[in-house]
N, C-alpha and C positions, 0 to 999 in steps of 0.2 A: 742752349739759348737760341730763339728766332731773330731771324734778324728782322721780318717785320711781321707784326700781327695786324690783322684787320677786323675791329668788331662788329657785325654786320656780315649778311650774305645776300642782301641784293645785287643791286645794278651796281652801285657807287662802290660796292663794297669791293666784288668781285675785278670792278674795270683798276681798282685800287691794287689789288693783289698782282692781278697781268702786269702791269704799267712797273710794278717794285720787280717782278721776275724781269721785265725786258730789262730794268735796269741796273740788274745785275744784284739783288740779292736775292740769296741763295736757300734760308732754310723761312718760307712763309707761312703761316697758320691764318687759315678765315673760320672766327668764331661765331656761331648759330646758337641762339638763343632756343627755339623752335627744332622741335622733331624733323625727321628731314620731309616728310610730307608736306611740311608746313614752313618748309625755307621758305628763302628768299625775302622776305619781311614785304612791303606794299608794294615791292618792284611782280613777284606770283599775280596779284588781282588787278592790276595794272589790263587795259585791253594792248599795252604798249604799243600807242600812239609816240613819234618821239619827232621833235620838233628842231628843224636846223635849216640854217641859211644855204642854200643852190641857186645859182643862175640859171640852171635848164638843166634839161635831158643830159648832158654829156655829164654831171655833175653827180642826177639822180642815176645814173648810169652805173659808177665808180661803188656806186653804195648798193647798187640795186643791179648785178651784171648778168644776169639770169632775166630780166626783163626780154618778153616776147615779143618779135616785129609786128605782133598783133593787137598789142598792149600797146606798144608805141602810134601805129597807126591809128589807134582809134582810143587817144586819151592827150588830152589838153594837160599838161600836169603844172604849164605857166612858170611862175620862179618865185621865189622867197629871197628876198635879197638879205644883205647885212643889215643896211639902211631902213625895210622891212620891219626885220626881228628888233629891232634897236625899238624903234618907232612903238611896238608893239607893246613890246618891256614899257617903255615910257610913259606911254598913255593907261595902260591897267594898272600900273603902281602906281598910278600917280603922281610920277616923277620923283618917287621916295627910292628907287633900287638904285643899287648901291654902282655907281659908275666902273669902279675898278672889276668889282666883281661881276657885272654887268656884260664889258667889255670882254673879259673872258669866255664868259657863257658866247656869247654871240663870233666872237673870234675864232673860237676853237670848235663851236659847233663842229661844221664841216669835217676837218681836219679828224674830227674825234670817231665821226658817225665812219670813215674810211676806214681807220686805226680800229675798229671794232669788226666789220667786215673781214679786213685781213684777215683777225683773230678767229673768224670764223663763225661769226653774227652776222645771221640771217635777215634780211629786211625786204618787207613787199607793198606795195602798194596799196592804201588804205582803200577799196572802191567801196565797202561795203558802206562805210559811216562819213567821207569825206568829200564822196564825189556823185553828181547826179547828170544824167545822160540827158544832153540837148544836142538837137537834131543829128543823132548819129555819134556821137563824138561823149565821150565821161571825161567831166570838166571838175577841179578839183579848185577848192575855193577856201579860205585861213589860213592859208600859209601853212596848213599843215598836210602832209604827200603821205607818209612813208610809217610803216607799225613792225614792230618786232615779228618772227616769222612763229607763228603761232601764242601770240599775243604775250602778255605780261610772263604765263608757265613758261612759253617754247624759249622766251628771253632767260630767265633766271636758270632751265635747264642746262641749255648752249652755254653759260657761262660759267655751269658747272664744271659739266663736261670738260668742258677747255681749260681751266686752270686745272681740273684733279689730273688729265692727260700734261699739265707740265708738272707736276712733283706738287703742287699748292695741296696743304692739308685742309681738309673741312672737317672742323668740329661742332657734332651737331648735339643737340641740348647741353649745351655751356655757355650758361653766364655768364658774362664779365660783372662784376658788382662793382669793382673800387679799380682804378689805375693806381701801378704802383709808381710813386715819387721821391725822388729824394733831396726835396727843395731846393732842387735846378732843376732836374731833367725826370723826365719819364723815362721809368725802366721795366716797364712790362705790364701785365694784367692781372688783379686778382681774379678766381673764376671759379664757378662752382658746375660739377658736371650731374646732370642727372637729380638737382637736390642736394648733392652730398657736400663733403666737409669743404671750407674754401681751401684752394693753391693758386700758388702761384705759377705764374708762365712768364719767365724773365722773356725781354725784349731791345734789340737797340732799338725801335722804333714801332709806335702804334700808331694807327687811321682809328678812328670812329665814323663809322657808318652805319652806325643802330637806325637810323630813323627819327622822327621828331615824340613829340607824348603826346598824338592824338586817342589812342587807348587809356589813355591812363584819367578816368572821371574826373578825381580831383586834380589833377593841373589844369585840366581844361577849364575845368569853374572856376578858378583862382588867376588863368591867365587870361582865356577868353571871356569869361564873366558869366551871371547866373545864367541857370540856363542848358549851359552846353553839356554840362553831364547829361542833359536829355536827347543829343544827338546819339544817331547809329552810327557805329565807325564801319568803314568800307572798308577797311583791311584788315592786318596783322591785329592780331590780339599782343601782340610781343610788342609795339611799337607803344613802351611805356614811357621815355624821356632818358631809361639808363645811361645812353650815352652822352647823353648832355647835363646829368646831372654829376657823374664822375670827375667831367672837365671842371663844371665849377666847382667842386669838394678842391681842388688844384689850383682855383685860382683864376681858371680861364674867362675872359670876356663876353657874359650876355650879350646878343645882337641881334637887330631886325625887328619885325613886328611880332612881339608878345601874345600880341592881342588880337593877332590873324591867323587864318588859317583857312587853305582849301576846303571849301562844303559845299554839295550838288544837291539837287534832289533826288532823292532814295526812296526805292519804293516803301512806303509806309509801314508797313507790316514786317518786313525784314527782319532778321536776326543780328543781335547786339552787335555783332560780329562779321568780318566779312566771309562769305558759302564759298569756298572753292567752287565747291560744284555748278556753284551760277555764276564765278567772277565778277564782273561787273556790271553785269544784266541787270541790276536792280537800278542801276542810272536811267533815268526819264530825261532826257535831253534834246527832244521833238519841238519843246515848249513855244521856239517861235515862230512855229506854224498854227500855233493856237490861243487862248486865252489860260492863266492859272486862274484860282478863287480862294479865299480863306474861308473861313469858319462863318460869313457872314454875308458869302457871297460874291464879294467883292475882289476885283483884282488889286495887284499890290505892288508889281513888278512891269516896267517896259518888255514885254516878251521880246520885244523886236529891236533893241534898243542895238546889237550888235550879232555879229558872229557868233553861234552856241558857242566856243571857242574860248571868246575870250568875255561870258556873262555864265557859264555855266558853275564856276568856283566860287563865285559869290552870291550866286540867287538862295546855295540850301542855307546859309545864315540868312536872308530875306524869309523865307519860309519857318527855319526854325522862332522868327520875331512872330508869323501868328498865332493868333489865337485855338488852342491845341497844338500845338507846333506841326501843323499838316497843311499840307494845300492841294487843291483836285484841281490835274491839267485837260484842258477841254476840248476837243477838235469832231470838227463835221466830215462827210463824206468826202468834201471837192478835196482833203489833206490825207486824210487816213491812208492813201498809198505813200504817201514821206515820213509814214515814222517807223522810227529806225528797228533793228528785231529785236529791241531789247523793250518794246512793246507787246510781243506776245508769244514770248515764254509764259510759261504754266504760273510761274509764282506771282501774278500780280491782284492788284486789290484793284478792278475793273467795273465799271459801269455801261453799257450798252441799250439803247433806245433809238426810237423813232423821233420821237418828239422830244423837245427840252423837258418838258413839262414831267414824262415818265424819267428822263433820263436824272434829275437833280432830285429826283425821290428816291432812286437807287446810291444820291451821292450821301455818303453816312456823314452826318456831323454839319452839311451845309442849309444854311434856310434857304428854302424855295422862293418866296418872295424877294430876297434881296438877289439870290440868282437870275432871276429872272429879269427882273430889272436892270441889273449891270447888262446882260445879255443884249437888251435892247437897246440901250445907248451905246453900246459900244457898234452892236448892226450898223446903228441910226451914222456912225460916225467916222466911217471904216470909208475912204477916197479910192471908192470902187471904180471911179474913171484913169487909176493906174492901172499897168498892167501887172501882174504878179509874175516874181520869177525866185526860185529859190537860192542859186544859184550865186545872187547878188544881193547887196542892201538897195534892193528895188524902190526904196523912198513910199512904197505902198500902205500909208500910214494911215492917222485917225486926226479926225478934224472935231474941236467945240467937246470934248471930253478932257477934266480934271488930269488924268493918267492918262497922258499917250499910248501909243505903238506903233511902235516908227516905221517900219518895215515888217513884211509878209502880212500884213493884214488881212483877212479873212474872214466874211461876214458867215456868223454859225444860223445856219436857216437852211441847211440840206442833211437829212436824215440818210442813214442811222448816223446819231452823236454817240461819240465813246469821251468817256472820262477816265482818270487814274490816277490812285490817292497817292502822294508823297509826304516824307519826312525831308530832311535834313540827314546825311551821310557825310561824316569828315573823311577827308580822306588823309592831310598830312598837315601840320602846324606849321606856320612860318616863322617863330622864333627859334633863335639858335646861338651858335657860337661864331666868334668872330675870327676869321682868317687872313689870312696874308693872300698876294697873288700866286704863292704855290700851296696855296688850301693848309698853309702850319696854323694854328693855333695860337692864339693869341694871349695873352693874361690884361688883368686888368687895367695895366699901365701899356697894355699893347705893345709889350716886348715878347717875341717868338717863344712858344714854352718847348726848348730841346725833345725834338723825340715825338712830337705828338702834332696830329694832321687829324683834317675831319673831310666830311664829303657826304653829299647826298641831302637827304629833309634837316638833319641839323646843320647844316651850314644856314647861318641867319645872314641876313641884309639882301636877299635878291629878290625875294617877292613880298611885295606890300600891297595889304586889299585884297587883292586877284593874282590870277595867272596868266599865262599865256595857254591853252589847251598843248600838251606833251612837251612843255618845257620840263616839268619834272625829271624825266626819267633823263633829257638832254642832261639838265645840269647834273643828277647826279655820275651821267659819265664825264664829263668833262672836269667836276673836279673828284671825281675816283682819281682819275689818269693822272690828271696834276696832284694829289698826296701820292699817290704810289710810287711817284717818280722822283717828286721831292724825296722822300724819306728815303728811296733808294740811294742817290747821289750823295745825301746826306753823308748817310755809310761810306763811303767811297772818299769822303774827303775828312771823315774823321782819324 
């Protein structure tokens, strides 16, 4: 018998494993749905960005201690407070996340991004996608510093690594299909390896950290509504809702927004599925240095309305609402040096011109006339006696135009124009299960169900609407660390 299993082998899954070994139980299994090329579930395609409150350098120091006095000397990295992150959470949920849970995330932040480091997680400094050089100095601007050390892989690898170097087993293409129960308590996993027949794997105590059911078509059209079976999923093809559907076959407490979920714009063309081999690169998220258009010409979205950060989770549901579910994002010369390289990789669906006139004949799907027209009112409306700075919400908006753009405004009147078609790409579901403050699992009268912890995309009640950009991968260590550690003690005092 294990004394904890964990189902899931990402970030949540894996910091859940460490956190049950530090705290002293002894025989742990992390179960992997997915071949091992293809662990780690959305934490692999992740660019793991990861999001957590510092007061400064001395902070990002602790987390980051391999930082060079040349990096330090010539990099603004500013602070992220609590009161920051809070503020942050508050205003993109709109005021719906869940306080208790909430406070966690943001409390333990710090504390956790340390406690992983220890363990031997790697973190670097985001310059490439977070931070832009003003006068001599790379200034880092969202609140967000800090990315896993060779992104979402070199994350899910290192965390490999380090649990199988402490005795953790990794069992890779096996199922969990049903938790086993004995109307009190959770005692283990049913699981099928490879296809074959189901078994069991007795357990004092399980974590779920499968992921949420953004892969899976039909939940998505049944929870997010018609529709979303036509988005592209950005990650795991494995990330079907198993683990959340197990808990409630048991009993446990639906939570959160159902009916939400993280989506960006994805390059159009993309596969059902998320490419390893491109990760994330199919993300278009330059968008407010420029204008987007639907099928009709027309923009549709405040590109400027905030931080890429904290508007880029909910624009690919805005995009998925047009017509064709696609949008073409638009930008001139005086920008084309701020978009990010996940601009010109090989695999994109591109447009390039001199003039608007050629360049919205090469755009497939958009009418000319109505582009053209948008083009011009928005020129006409663009408060060019700001000064433009990327750096800031520069206030450099639009005046006497229906749809504003609040910031980085941009009159497009300097050739060559490039455009680049999107879909819609989910990344993770925000409905889930409902927890305690040490991530136990809850049943329907929200009494503790013995034996069973969750963590990671299915944990429900902390993001509504939106996100915060690399909260994600935060919260699923934070409560990995808190189930792994619950369910250890658990043991300990049974």
């Amino acid at each position: 018998m294990h004394d904890v299993i964990v189902v899931g082998a990402g970030n949540a899954a894996f910091c859940a494993a460490l956190a049950a070994a530090e705290n002293g139980a002894k025989r742990i299994a992390v179960l992997e749905r997915a071949p091992q090329e293809e662990s780690g579930g959305n934490s692999r395609f992740t660019a793991g960005a990861i999001r957590f409150a510092y007061d400064g350098l001395n902070d990002l120091q602790a987390v980051m201690p391999d930082l060079s006095e040349e990096e330090i000397a010539t990099t603004d990295f500013g602070t992220y407070t609590e009161d920051q992150f809070f503020d942050d959470m508050f205003r993109v949920t709109q005021y719906r996340t869940d306080p208790q849970l909430c406070e966690m995330l943001v409390r333990r932040s710090r504390d956790t991004m340390v406690w992983m480091r220890e363990k031997g997680v790697r973190f670097v400094p985001i310059y490439g996608r977070q931070a832009f050089k003003v006068d001599g100095r790379f200034k880092f601007w969202g609140g967000l510093t800090v990315e896993a050390w060779g992104g979402g892989p070199g994350l899910v690898d290192s965390l490999t690594a380090i649990a199988e170097a402490q005795g953790i087993e990794v069992h890779y293409e096996t199922r969990a299909t049903e938790l086993m129960f004995d109307g009190v308590a959770v005692t283990g996993v049913r699981v099928r390896r490879q296809g074959g027949a189901p078994e069991d794997m007795p357990a004092r105590a399980v974590v779920v950290a499968a992921g949420g059911f953004e892969a899976n078509p039909e939940w998505r059209t049944r929870y997010l509504g018609p529709g979303w079976e036509l988005a592209k999923v950005r990650g795991s093809r494995f990330n079907t809702g198993d683990g959340i559907r197990m808990a409630l076959d048991i009993g446990a407490a639906p939570y959160g927004n159902w009916s939400g979920c993280h989506a960006v714009g994805w390059e159009r063309n993309a596969p059902e599925f998320g490419d390893l081999d491109v990760g994330d690169q199919f993300q278009k998220h330059s968008y407010p240095f420029g204008i987007m258009v639907n099928a009709d010409g027309r923009r549709f979205v405040d590109e400027g309305a905030d931080f890429r950060n904290y508007t880029y989770a909910r624009y690919g549901r805005e995009v998925l609402a047009q017509p064709g579910q696609f949008a073409w994002q638009v930008f001139d010369a005086k920008v084309a040096h701020l978009l990010r390289g996940e601009y010109h990789i090989r695999q994109v669906t591109k447009a390039k011109a001199d003039t608007l006139e050629a360049l919205v004949a090469q755009m497939e799907g958009v009418d000319p006339e109505g582009f053209l027209a948008e083009v011009a009112a928005y020129n006409k409306a663009v408060q060019t006696d700001v000064a433009f700075n990327p750096n800031v919400k520069d206030g450099r908006g639009t005046s006497g135009i229906a749809l504003p753009k609040s910031n980085w405004a941009n009159t497009l009147d300097e050739g060559p124009f490039e455009a680049y078609a999107v879909t819609c790409g989910i990344t993770f579901t925000f409905g889930g299960l409902r927890v305690t403050d040490e991530a136990q699992v809850v049943d329907t009268d929200q009494r503790p169900i013995p034996g069973l912890y969750a963590a990671g995309e299915l944990v429900g009640g902390i993001f509504y609407h939106n996100y915060p950009g690399g909260t994600g991968l935060m919260s699923g260590a934070v409560f990995g660390r808190a189930a792994g550690s619950a369910a250890a003690r658990a043991l300990q005092e049974a």
